[in-house]
VOBA-1610 file (N, C-alpha, C; in pm, whole numbers, padded with zeros to 5 digits, always signed):
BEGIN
Unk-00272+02736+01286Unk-00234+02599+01246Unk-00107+02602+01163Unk+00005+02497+01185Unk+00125+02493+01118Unk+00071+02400+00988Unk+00111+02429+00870Unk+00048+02405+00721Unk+00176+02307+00685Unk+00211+02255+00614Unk+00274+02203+00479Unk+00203+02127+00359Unk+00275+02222+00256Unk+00230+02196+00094Unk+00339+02126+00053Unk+00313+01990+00022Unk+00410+01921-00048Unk+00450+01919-00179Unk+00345+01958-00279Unk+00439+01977-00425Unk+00365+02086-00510Unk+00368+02171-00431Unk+00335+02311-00474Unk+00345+02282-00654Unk+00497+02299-00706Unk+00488+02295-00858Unk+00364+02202-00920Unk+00306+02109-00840Unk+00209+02043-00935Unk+00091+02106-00975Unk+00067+02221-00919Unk-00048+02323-00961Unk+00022+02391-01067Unk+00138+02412-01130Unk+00201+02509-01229Unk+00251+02649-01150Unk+00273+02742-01257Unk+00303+02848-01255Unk+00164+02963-01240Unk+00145+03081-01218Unk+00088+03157-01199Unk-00045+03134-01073Unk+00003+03096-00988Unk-00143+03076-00918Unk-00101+03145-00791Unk-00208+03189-00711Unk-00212+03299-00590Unk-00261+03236-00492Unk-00127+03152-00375Unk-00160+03044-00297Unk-00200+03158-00177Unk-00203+03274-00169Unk-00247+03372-00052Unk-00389+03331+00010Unk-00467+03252-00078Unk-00593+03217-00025Unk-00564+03092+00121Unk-00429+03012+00107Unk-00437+02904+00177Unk-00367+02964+00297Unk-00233+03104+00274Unk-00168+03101+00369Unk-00227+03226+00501Unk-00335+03258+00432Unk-00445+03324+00559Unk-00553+03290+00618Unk-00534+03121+00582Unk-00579+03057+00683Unk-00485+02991+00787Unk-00361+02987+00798Unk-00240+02905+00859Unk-00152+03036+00885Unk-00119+02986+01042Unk-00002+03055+01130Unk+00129+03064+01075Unk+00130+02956+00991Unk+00291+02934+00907Unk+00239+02826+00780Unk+00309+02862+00669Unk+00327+02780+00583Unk+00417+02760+00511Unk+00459+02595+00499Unk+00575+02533+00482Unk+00564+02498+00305Unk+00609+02605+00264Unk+00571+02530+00079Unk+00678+02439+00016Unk+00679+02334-00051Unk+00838+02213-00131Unk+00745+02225-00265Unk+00801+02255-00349Unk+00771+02249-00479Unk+00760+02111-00542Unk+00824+02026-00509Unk+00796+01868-00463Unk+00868+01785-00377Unk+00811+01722-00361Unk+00837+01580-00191Unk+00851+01471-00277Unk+00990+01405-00302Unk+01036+01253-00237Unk+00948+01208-00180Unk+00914+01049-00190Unk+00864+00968-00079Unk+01003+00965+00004Unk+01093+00970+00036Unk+01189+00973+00127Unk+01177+01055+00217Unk+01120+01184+00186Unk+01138+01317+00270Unk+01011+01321+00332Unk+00873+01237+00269Unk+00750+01255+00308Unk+00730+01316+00517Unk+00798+01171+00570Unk+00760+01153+00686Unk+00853+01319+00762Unk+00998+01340+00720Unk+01004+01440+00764Unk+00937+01568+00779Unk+00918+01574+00642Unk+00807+01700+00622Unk+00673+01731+00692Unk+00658+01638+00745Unk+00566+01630+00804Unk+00544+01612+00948Unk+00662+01622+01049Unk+00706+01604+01173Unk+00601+01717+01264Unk+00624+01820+01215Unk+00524+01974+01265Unk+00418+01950+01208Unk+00362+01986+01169Unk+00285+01986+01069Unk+00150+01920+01128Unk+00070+02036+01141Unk-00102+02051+01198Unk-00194+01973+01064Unk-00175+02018+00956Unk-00226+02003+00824Unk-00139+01987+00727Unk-00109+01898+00638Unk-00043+01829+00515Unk-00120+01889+00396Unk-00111+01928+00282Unk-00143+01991+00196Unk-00120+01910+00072Unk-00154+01832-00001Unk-00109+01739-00076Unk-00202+01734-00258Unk-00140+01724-00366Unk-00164+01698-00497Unk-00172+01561-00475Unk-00051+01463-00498Unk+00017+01385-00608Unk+00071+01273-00477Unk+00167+01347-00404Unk+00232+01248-00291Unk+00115+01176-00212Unk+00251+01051-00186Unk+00172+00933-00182Unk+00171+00932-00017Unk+00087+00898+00071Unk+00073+00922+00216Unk+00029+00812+00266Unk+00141+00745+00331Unk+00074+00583+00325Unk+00102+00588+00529Unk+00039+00479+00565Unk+00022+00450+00686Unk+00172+00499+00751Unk+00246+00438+00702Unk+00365+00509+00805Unk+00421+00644+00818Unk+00400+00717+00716Unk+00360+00845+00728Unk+00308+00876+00856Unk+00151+00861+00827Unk+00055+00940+00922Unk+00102+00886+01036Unk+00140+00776+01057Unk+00158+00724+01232Unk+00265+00815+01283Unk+00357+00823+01202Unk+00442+00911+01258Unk+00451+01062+01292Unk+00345+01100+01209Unk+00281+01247+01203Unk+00246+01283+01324Unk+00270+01339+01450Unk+00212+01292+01592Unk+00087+01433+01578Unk+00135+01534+01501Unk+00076+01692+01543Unk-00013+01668+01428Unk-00061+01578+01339Unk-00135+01567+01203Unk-00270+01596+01225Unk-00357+01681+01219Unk-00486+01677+01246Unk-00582+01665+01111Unk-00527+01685+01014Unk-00576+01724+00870Unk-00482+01683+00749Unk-00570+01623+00649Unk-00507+01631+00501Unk-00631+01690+00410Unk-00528+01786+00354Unk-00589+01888+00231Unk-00543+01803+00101Unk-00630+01772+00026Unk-00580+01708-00127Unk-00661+01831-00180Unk-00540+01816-00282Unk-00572+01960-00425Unk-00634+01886-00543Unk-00742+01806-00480Unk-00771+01721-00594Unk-00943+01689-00553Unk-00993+01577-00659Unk-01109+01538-00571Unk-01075+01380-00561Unk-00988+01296-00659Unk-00920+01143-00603Unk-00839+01156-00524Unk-00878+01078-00380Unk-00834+01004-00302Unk-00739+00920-00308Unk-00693+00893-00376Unk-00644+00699-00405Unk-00496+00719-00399Unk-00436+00876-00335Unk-00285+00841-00338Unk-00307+00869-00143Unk-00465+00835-00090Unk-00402+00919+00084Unk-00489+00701+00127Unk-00389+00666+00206Unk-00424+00622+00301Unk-00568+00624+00388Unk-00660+00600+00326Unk-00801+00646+00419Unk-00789+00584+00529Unk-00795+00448+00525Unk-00807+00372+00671Unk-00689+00448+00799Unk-00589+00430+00702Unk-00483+00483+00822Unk-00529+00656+00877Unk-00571+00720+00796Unk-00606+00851+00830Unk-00756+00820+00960Unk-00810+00714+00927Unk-00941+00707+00992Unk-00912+00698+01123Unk-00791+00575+01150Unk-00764+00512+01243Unk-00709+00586+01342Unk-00600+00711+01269Unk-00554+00807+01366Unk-00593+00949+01401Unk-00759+00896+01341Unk-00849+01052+01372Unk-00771+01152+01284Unk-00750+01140+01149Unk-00691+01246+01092Unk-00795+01279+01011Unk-00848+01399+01006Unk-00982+01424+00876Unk-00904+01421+00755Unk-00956+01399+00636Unk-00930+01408+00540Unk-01037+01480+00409Unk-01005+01654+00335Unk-01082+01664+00307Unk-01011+01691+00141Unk-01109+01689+00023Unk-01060+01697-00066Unk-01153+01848-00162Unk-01102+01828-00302Unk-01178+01963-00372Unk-01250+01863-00484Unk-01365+01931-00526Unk-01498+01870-00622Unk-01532+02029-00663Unk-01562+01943-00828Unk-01601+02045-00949Unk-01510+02215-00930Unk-01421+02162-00941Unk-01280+02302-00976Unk-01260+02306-01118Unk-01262+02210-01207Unk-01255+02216-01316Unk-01366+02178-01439Unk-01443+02176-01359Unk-01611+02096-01476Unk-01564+02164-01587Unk-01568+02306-01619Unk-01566+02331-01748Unk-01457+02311-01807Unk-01358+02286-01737Unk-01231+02292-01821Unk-01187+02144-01844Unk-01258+02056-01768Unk-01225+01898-01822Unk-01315+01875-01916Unk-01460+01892-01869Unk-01571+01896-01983Unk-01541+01941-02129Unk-01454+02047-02110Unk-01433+02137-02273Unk-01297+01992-02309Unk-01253+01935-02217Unk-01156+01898-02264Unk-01203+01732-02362Unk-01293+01696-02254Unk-01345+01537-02315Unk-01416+01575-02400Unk-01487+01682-02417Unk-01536+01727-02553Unk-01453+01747-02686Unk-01363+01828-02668Unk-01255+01798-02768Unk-01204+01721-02799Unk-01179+01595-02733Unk-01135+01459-02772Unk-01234+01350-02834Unk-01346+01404-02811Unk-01464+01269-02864Unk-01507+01328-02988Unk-01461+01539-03064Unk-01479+01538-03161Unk-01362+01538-03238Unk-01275+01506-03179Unk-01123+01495-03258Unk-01124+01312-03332Unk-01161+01215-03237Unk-01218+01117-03272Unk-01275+01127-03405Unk-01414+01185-03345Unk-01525+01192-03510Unk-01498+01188-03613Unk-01408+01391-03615Unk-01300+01409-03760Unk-01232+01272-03787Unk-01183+01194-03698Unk-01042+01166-03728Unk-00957+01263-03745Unk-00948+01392-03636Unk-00859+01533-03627Unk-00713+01430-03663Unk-00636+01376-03581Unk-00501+01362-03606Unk-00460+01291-03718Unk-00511+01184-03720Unk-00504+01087-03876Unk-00508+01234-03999Unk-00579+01262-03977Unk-00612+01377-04175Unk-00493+01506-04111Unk-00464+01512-03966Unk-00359+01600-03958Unk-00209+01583-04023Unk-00161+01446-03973Unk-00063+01357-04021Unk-00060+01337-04146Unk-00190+01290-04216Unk-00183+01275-04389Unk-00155+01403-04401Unk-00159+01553-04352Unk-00153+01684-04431Unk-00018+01678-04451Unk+00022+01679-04339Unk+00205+01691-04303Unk+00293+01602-04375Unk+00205+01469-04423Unk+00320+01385-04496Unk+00264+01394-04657Unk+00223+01494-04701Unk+00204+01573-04829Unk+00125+01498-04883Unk+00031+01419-04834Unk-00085+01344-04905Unk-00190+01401-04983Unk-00235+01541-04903Unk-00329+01606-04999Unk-00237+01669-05114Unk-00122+01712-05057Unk-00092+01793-05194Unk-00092+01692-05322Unk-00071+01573-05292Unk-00038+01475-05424Unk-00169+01413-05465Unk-00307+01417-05415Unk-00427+01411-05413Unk-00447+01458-05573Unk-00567+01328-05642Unk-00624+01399-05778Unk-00712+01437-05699Unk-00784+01449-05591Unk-00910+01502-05620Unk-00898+01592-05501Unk-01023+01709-05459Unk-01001+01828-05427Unk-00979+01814-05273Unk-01010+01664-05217Unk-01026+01616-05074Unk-00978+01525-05019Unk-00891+01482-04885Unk-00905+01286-04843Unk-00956+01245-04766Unk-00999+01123-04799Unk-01138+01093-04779Unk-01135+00932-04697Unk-00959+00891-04683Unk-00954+00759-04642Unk-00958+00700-04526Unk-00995+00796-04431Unk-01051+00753-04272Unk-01212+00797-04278Unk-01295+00713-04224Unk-01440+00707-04213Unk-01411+00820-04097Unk-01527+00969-04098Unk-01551+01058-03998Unk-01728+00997-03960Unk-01706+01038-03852Unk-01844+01008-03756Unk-01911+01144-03761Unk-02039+01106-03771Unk-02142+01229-03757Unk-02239+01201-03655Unk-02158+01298-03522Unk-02210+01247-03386Unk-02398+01267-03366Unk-02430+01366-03450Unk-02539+01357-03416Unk-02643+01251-03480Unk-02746+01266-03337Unk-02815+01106-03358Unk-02718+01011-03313Unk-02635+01036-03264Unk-02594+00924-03219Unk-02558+00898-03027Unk-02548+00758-03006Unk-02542+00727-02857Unk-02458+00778-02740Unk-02464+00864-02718Unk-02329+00893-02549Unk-02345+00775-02411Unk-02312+00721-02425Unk-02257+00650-02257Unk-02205+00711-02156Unk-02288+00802-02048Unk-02181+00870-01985Unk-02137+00710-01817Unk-02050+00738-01820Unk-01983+00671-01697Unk-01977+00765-01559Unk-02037+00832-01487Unk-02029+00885-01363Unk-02148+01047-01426Unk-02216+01081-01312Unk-02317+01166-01364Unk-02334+01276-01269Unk-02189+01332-01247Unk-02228+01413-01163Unk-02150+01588-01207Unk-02195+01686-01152Unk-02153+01822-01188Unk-02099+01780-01374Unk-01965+01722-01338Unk-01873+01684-01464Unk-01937+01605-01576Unk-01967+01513-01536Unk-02064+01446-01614Unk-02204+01530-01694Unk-02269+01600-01603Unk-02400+01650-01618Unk-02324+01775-01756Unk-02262+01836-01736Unk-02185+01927-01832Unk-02177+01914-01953Unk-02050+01807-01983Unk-02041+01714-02124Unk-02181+01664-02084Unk-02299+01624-02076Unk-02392+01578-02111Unk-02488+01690-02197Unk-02470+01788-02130Unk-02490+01938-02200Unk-02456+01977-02308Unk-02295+01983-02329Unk-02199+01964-02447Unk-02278+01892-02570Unk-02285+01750-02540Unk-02292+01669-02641Unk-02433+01681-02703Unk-02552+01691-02607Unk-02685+01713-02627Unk-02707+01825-02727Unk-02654+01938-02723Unk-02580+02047-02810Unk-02562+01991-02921Unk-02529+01912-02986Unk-02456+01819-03103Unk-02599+01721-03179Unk-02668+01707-03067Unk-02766+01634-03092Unk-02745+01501-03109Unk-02667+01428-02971Unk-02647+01363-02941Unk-02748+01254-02817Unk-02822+01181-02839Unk-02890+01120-02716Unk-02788+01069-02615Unk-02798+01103-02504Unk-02721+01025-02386Unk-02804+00919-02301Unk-02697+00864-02263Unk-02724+00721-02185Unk-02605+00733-02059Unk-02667+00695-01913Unk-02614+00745-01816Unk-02628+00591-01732Unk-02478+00516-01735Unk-02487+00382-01631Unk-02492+00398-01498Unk-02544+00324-01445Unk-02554+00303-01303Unk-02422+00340-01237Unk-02398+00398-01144Unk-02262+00424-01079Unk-02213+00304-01032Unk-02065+00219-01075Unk-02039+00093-01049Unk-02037+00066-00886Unk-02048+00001-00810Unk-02062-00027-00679Unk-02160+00048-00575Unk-02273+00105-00635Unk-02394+00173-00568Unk-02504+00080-00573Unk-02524+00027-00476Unk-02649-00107-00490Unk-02753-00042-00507Unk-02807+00081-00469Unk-02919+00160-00482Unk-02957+00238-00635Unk-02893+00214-00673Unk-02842+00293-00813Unk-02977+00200-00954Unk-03075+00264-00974Unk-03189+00143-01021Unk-03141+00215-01163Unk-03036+00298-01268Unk-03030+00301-01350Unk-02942+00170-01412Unk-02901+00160-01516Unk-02926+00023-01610Unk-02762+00026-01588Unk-02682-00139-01567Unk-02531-00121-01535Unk-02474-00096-01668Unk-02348-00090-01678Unk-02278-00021-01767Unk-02257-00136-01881Unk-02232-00268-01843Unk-02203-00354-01916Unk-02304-00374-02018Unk-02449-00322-01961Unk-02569-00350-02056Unk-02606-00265-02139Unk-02569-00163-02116Unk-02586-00013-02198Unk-02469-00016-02343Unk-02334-00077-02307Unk-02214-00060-02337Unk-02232-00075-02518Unk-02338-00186-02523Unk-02368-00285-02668Unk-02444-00119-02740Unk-02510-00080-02723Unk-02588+00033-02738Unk-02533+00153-02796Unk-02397+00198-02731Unk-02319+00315-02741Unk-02244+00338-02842Unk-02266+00464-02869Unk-02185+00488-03029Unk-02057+00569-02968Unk-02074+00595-02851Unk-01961+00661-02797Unk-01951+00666-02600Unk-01906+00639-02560Unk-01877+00607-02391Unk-01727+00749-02355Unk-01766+00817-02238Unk-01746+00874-02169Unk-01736+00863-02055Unk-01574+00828-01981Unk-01583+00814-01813Unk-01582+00953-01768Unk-01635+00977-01605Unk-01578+01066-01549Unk-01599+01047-01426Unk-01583+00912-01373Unk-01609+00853-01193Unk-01453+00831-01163Unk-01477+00830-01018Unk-01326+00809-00995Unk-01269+00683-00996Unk-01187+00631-00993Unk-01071+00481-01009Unk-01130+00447-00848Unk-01181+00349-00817Unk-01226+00233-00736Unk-01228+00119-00769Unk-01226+00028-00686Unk-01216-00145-00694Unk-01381-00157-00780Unk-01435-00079-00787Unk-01553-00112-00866Unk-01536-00038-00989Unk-01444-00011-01045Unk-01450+00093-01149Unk-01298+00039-01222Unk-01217-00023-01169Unk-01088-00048-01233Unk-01109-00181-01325Unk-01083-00096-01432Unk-01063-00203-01550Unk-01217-00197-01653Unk-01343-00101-01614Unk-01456-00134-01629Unk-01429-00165-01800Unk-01343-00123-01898Unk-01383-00168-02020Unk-01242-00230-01983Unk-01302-00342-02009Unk-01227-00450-02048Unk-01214-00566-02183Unk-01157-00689-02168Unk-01136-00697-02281Unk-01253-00835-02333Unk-01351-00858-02195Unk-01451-00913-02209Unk-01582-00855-02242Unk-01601-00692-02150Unk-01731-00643-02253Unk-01685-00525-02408Unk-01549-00551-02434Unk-01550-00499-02556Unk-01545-00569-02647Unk-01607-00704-02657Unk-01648-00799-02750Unk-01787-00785-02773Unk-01846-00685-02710Unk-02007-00654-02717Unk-01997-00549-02769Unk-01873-00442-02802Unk-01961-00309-02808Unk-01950-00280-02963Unk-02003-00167-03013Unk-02007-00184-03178Unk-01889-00102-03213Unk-01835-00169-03341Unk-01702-00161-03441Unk-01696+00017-03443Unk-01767+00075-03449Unk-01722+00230-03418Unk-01738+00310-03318Unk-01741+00222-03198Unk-01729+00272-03027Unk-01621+00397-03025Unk-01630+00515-03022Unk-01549+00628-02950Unk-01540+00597-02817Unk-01405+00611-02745Unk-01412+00594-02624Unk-01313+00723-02600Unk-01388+00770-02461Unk-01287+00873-02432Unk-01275+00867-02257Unk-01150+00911-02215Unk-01111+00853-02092Unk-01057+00967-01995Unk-01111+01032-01977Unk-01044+01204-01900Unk-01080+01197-01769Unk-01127+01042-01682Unk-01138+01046-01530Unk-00999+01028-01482Unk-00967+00835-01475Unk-00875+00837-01412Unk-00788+00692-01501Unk-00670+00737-01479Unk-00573+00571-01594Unk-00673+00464-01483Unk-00670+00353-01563Unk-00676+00219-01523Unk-00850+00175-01539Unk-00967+00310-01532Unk-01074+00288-01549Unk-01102+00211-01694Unk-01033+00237-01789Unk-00989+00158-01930Unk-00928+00044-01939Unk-00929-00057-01902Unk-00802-00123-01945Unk-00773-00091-02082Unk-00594-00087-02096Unk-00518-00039-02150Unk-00471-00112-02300Unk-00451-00199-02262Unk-00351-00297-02355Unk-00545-00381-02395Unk-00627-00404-02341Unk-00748-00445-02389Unk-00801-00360-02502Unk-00828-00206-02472Unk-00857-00107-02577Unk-00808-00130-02649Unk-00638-00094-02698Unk-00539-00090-02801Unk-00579-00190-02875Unk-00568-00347-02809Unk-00628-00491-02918Unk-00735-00435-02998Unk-00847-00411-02939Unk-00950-00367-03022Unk-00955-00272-03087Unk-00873-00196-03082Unk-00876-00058-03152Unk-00782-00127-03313Unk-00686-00195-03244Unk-00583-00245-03360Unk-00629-00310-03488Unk-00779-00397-03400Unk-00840-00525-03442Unk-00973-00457-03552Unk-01013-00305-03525Unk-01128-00254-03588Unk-01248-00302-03503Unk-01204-00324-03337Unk-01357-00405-03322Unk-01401-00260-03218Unk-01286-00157-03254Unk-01373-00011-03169Unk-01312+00103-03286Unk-01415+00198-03215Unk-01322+00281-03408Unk-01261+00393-03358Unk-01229+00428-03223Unk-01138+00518-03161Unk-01098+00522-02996Unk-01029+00606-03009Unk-00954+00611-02857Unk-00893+00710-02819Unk-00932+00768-02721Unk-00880+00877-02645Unk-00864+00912-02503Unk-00735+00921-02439Unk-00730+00939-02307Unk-00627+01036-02267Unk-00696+01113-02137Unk-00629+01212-02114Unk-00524+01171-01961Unk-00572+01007-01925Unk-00469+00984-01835Unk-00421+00834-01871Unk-00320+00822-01729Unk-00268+00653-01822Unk-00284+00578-01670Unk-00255+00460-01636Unk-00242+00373-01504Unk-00130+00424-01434Unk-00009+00468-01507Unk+00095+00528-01423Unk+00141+00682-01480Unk+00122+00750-01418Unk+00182+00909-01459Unk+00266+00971-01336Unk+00376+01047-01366Unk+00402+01036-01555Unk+00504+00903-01608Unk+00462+00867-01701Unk+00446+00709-01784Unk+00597+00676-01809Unk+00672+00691-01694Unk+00823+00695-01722Unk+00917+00514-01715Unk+00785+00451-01749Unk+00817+00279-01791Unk+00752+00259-01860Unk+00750+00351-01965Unk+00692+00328-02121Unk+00515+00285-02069Unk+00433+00300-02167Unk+00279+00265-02188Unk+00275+00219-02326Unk+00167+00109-02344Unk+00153+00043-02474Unk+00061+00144-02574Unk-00006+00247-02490Unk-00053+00376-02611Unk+00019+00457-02586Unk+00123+00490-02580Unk+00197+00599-02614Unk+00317+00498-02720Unk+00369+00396-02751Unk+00446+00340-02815Unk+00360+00279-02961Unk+00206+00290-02943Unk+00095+00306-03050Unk+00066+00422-03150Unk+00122+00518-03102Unk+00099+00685-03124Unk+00192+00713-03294Unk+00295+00629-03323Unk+00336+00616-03426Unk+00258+00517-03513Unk+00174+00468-03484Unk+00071+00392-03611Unk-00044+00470-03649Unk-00073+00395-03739Unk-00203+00472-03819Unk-00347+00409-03765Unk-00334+00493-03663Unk-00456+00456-03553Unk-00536+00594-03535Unk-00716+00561-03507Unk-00745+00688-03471Unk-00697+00639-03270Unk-00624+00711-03243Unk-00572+00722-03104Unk-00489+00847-03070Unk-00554+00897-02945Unk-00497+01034-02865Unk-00491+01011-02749Unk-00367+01075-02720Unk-00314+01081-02561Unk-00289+01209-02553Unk-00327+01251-02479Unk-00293+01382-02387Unk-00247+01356-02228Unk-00161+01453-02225Unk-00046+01438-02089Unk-00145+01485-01946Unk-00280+01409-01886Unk-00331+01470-01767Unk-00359+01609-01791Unk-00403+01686-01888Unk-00391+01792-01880Unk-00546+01858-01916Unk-00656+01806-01905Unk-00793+01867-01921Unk-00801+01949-01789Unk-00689+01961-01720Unk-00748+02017-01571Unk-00696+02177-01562Unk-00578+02198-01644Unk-00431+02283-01589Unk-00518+02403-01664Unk-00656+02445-01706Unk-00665+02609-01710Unk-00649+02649-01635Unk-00593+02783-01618Unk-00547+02896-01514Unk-00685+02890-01419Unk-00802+02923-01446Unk-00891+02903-01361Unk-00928+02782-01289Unk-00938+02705-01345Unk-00973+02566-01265Unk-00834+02537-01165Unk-00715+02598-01194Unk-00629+02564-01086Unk-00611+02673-00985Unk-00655+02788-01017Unk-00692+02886-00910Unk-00782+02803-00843Unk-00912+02779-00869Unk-01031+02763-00774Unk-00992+02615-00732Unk-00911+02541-00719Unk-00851+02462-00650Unk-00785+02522-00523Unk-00704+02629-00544Unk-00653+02674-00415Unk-00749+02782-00339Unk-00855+02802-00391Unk-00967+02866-00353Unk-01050+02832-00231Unk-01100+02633-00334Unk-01175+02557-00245Unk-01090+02506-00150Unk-00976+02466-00166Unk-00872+02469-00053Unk-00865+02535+00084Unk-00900+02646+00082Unk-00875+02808+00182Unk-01010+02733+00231Unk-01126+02735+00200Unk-01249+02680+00250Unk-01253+02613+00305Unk-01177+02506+00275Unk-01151+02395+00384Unk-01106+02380+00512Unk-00962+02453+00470Unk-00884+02484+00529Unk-01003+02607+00723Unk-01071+02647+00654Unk-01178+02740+00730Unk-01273+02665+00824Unk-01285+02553+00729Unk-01397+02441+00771Unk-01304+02370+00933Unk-01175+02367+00893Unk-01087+02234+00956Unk-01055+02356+01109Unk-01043+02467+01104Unk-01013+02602+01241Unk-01198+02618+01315Unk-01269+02586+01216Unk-01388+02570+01299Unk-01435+02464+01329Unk-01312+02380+01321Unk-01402+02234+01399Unk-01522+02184+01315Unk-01557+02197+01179Unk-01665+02121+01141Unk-01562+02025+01035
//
């Protein structure tokens, strides 16, 4: 099978793509693809290999030799499904490559929250303790997670993990209904939400999932809601959080993605990041351990195995 990898660099540096190119007769690697160059790149091309690029209907129509798309991911939401359906193109993706290494990551952010890690970091640096009468500072309220509520938002491998994590802490969890599963007899998210001393996404960005905290059920949830956001931008609304976070009607915020990455038309929490907010952004990056991006090009080769045997 003739291969192309369209933005190779988005996996980083050090990784051993030999797993993908002994499954393929030839492989075509671009460290990254233009939407301009998409449709060329793809003229030969048995199997498309794709992170990040966006693969929209006119693409694939034009793709005549396209039998396959490989995403180095487990969201969908940059490939064209219908159009892939329509022109018999399979489309397969990768699940739980990184559980531990996103898990360790939303874990670190919901206890960076707690501390108030960056706030008492910032007071260190702007010489507050040193000018301190007393031996400690003490002027951000810290959370003491245990005994207290988890909300997880999606409950699967990733989810089940940090549910592990936090239980560890002695934390009770609470697990919403998966948004748009009619079969789903656990309790919806909006009703749980009032309950939670802390909410955790990790489902993917769908028309049932975009926007789920918004700026109508965060008038329900309580004044020291931790929220932490390491699925996908837009599952938060954005500029809704920030109000409430601004307003004291949530008592933190943390996300490891935004609605547009990378955020190169400014975002209203990253232009927040200079106030005296408990608020953290991290750049997409709970995913990039060396291992979890190996076993991306791992489960890849598998696929890739799956797609020469016809299943």
């Amino acid at each position: 099978m003739q291969g192309v990898l369209l933005d190779a660099a988005s996996l980083g540096e050090g990784i051993d793509l030999s797993p993908i190119k002994e499954q393929l007769s030839d492989l075509s690697v671009w460290p990254v693809t233009q939407a301009s160059e998409v449709s060329q790149r793809l003229q030969e091309a048995e199997v498309v290999i794709v992170n990040k690029v966006v693969l929209e209907r006119t693409h694939l129509e034009a793709a005549k030799q396209l039998k396959a798309i490989c995403v180095l991911a487990t969201g969908l939401n940059n490939i064209d499904l219908k159009a892939a359906e329509d022109f018999g193109i399979q489309v397969f993706n990768v699940q739980a490559y990184g559980t531990a290494s996103v898990a360790q990551h939303a874990f670190t952010l919901l206890l960076a929250l707690a501390t108030r890690l960056t706030q008492y970091q910032k007071s260190v640096a702007a010489g507050d303790w040193q000018k301190s009468p007393f031996f400690c500072l003490m002027q951000y309220p810290v959370t003491q997670l245990a005994g207290k509520k988890l909300l997880l938002v999606g409950h699967g491998e990733l989810g089940k993990e940090v549910e592990r994590l936090t239980t560890a802490l002695g934390m009770e969890v609470m697990v919403a209904a998966r948004p748009g599963k009619s079969n789903d007899s656990r309790k919806p998210f909006a009703e749980l939400l009032p309950e939670a001393d802390a909410v955790s996404f990790h489902c993917p960005l769908t028309e049932e999932t975009r926007d789920l905290l918004n700026a109508d059920n965060l008038k329900t949830a309580k004044p020291g809601l931790l929220v932490v956001n390491a699925a996908r931008g837009g599952i938060v609304n954005e500029a809704a959080a920030l109000e409430a976070l601004r307003e004291g009607r949530i008592g933190g915020l943390a996300v490891d993605v935004l609605t547009q990455e990378p955020p190169k038309d400014g975002n209203p929490l990253l232009d927040a990041l200079s106030e005296d907010l408990n608020l953290i952004v991290t750049p997409h990056s709970a995913w990039i351990t060396p291992e979890a991006r190996q076993k991306i090009v791992d489960l890849t080769a598998e696929n890739l195995a799956k797609i020469k045997a016809g299943r």
